[in-house]
C-alpha positions in Angstrom: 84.9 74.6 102.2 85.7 71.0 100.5 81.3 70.6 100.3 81.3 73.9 99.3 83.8 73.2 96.4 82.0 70.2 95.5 78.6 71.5 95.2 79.5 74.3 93.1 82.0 71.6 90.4 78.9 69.6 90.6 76.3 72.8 89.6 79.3 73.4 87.2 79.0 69.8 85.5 75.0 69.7 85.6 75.0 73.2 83.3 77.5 72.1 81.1 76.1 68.3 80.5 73.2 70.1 78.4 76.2 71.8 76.4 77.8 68.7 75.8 75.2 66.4 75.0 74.0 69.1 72.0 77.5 69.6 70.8 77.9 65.7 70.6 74.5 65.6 68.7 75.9 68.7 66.1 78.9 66.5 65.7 77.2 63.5 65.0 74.9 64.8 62.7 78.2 66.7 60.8 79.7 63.2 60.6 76.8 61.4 58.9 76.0 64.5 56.7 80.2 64.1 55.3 80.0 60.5 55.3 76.3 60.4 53.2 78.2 63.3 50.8 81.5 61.4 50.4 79.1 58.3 49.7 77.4 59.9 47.1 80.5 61.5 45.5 82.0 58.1 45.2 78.9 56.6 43.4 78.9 59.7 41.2 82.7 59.4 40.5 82.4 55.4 39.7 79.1 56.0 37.1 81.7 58.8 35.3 84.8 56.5 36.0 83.3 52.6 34.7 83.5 53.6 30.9 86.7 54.1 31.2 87.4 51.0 33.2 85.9 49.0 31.0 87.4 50.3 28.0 91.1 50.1 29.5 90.3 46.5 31.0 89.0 45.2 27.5 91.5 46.7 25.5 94.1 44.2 27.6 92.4 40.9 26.6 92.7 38.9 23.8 89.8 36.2 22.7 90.6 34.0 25.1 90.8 36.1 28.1 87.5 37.5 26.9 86.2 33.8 26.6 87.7 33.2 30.3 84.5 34.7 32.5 86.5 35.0 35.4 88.9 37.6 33.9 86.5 40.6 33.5 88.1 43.3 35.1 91.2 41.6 35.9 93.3 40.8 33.3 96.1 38.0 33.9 98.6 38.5 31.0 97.9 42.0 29.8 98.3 42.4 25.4 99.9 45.6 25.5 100.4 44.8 21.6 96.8 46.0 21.1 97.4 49.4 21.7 100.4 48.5 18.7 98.3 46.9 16.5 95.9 50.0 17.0 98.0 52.7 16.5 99.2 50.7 12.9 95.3 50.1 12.1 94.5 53.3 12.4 97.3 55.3 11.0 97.4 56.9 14.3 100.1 59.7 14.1 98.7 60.8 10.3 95.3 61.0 12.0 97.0 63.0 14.9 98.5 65.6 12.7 95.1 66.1 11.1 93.6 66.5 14.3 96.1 68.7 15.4 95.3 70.9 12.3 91.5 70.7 12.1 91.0 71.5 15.9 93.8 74.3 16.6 92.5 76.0 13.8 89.4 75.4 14.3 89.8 77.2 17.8 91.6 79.6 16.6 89.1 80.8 14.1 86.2 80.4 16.6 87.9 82.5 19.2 88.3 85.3 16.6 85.4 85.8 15.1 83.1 84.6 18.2 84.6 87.5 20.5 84.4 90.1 17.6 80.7 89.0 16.6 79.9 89.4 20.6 82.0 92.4 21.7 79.2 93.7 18.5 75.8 92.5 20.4 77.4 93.9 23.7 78.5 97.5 23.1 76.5 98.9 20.4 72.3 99.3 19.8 71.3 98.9 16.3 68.2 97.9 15.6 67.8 94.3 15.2 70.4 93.5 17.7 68.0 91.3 20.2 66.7 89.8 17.1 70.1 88.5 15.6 71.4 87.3 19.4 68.3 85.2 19.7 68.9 83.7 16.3 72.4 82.8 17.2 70.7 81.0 20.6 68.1 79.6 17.9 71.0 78.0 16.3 72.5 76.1 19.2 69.2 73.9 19.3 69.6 73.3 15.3 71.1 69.8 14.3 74.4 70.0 12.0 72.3 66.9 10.3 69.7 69.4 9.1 71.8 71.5 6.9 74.9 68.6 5.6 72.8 68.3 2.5 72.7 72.5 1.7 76.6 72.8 3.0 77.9 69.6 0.9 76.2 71.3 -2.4 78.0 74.3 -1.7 81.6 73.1 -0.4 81.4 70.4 -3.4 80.5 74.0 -6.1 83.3 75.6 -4.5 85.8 72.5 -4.8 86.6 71.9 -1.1 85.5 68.2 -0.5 88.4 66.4 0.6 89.8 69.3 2.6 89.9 70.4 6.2 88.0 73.9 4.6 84.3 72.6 4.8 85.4 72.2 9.1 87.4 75.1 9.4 86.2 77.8 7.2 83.1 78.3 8.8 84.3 79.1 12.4 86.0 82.2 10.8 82.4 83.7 10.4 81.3 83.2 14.3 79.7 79.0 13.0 81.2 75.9 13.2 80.4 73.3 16.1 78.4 75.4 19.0 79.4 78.9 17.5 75.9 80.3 19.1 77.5 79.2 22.8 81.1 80.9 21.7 79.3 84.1 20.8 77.0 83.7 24.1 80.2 83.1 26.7 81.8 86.1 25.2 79.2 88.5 25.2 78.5 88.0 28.9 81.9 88.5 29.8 81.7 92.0 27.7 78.8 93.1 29.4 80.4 93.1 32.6 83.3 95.0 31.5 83.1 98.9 32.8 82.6 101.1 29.5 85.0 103.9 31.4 88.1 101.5 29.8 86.5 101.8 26.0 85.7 105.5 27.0 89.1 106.0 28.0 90.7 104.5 24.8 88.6 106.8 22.7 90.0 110.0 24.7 93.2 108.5 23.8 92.0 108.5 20.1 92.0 104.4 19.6 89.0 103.8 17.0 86.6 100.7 17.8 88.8 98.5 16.1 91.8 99.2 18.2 89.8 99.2 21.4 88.6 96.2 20.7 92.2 94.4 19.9 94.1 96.7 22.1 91.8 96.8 25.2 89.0 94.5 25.1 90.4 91.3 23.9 93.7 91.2 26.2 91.1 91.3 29.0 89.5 88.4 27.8 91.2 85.5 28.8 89.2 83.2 31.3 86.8 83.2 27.8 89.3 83.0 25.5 90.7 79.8 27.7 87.1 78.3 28.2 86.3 78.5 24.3 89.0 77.3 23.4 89.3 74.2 25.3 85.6 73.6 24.5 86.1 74.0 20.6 88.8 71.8 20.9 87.1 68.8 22.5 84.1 69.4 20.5 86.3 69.6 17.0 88.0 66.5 18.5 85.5 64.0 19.5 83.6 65.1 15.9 83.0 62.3 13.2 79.8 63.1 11.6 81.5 66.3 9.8 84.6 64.7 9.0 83.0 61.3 7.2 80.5 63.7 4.8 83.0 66.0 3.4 86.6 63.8 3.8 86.8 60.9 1.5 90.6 60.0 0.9 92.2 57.9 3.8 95.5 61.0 3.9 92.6 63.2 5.3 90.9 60.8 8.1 90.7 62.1 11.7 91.5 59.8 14.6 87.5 59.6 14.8 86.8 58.4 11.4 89.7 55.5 11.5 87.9 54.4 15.1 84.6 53.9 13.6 86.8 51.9 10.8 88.4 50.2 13.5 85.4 49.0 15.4 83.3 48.1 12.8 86.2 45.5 11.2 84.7 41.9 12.1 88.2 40.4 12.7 88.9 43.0 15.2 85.4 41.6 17.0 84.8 38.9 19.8 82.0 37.6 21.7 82.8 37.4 25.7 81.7 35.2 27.7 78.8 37.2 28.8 77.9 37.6 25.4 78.6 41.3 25.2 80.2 41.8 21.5 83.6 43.5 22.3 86.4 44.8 20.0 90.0 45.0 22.2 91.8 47.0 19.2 88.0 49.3 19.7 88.8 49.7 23.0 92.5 50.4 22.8 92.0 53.1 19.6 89.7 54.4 22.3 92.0 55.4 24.7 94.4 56.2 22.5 92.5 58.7 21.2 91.2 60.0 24.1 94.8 60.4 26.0 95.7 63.8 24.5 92.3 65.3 25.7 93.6 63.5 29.3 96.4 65.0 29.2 95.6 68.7 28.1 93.0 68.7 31.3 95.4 68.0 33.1 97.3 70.9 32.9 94.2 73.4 32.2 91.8 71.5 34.9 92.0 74.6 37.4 91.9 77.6 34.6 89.2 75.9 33.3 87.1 76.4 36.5 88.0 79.7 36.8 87.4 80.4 33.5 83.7 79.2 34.0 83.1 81.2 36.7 84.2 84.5 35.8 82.5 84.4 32.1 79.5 83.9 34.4 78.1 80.3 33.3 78.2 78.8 36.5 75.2 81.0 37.6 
């Protein structure tokens, strides 16, 4: 019985060796294929991440750390002043408010007129209407450059230079800074609506227009959320706009006091690799870049899903 037994553990082991020779080999292979992934995500992640390393490191060092060559990315006696003197330079908290102004209302207007202009090309057939939404894709590829000259005529006839108008006023009519994509992100999100809720509102005797505020635009929040945060960014990180049609220093944005800030020779040092480098640059950098920081922060995961269901990640 015992060599019975024995033969039949060792027929047992023979069929099973096979087994666990090719589940070794899966597992393996698994292992490398993470390991090559997480290798590549970390390469990806430092070419994203070494901007902003190099902006914070700089923006720590004074002329003679940036003369020392052994100090690049380590920085012995931090000058947290810089972000100070910065913030003084640049008039940071008047430029903040302006921001705050320009972009929120900006957003705001963009949002509005952006879902209304799209609910428009989504629900109705009038003749034209493939015509006019390939003109608004036309205009997404159309430089703001290319029409400053037309625009400043007009906003100077009208007596808005030197306001926040020429920005804002023009993303209450479905424009401003990537209006075409706005009107784009919302009409595929209305497309995919079911008509039996708009069919249902009329029974109810709601008119277009209440449909549309009532029943159409509540439902739209992953667009709403992913326009906005876009517009917001965009409207944010914008200086060409800004230094045409704003002259006087009470209406700079944070982006037009950063060119200002850079461009200042005292503010300017050679390092000792001979890289020309501006520490107050670098610190009116990230302090301008902070607030954006911190809003992804909070909006990093609604974001996502706000991609995904207005259909842009297809």
């Amino acid at each position: 019985m015992n060599v019975e037994n024995t033969q039949i553990e060792m027929t047992k082991r023979e069929r099973t060796a096979p087994l666990d020779a090719n589940f070794f080999k899966k597992r393996m292979s698994q292992i490398v294929v993470k390991a090559l992934v997480y290798i590549l995500l970390i390469e990806f992640m430092f070419v994203f991440l070494f901007p902003f390393l190099y902006m914070f490191t700089n923006s720590l060092k004074g002329p003679l750390h940036l003369a020392d060559i052994s100090s690049k990315w380590i920085v012995r006696n931090p000058q947290w002043d810089n972000y100070r003197e910065a913030m003084d330079k640049m008039s940071y908290w008047r430029g903040l408010k302006n921001n705050l102004i320009v972009v929120l209302s900006s957003a705001l207007g963009q949002i509005l007129s952006c879902s209304f202009i799209a609910y428009g090309l989504a629900r109705f057939d009038f003749p034209g209407r493939n015509l006019i939404f390939a003109l608004v894709l036309f205009s997404l590829i159309i430089p703001p450059q290319v029409l400053v000259i037309p625009l400043y005529i007009q906003y100077s006839n009208l007596g808005m230079l030197d306001t926040f108008w020429p920005i804002i006023l023009p993303t209450y009519f479905g424009m401003g800074l990537k209006g075409g994509l706005f009107i784009f992100i919302f009409r595929q999100f209305f497309r995919s609506l079911p008509r039996e809720l708009e069919e249902a509102a009329r029974i109810d005797g709601a008119g277009t227009f209440r449909t549309y505020i009532s029943i159409v635009l509540p439902l739209a929040r992953s667009p709403i959320l992913v326009t906005a945060i876009l517009s917001i960014v965009w409207h944010w990180n914008d200086s060409f706009q800004p230094s045409v049609y704003l002259m006087v220093p009470e209406r700079s944005l944070l982006s037009m006091s950063l060119n200002l800030l850079m461009t200042d020779v005292k503010n300017v040092y050679e390092s000792a690799s001979g890289m020309i480098v501006s520490p107050l640059g670098m610190a009116g950098a990230i302090l301008i870049i902070l607030p954006l920081f911190i809003m992804y922060i909070f909006l990093q995961n609604k974001f996502t899903q706000g991609i995904e269901r207005t259909g842009l990640a297809n």
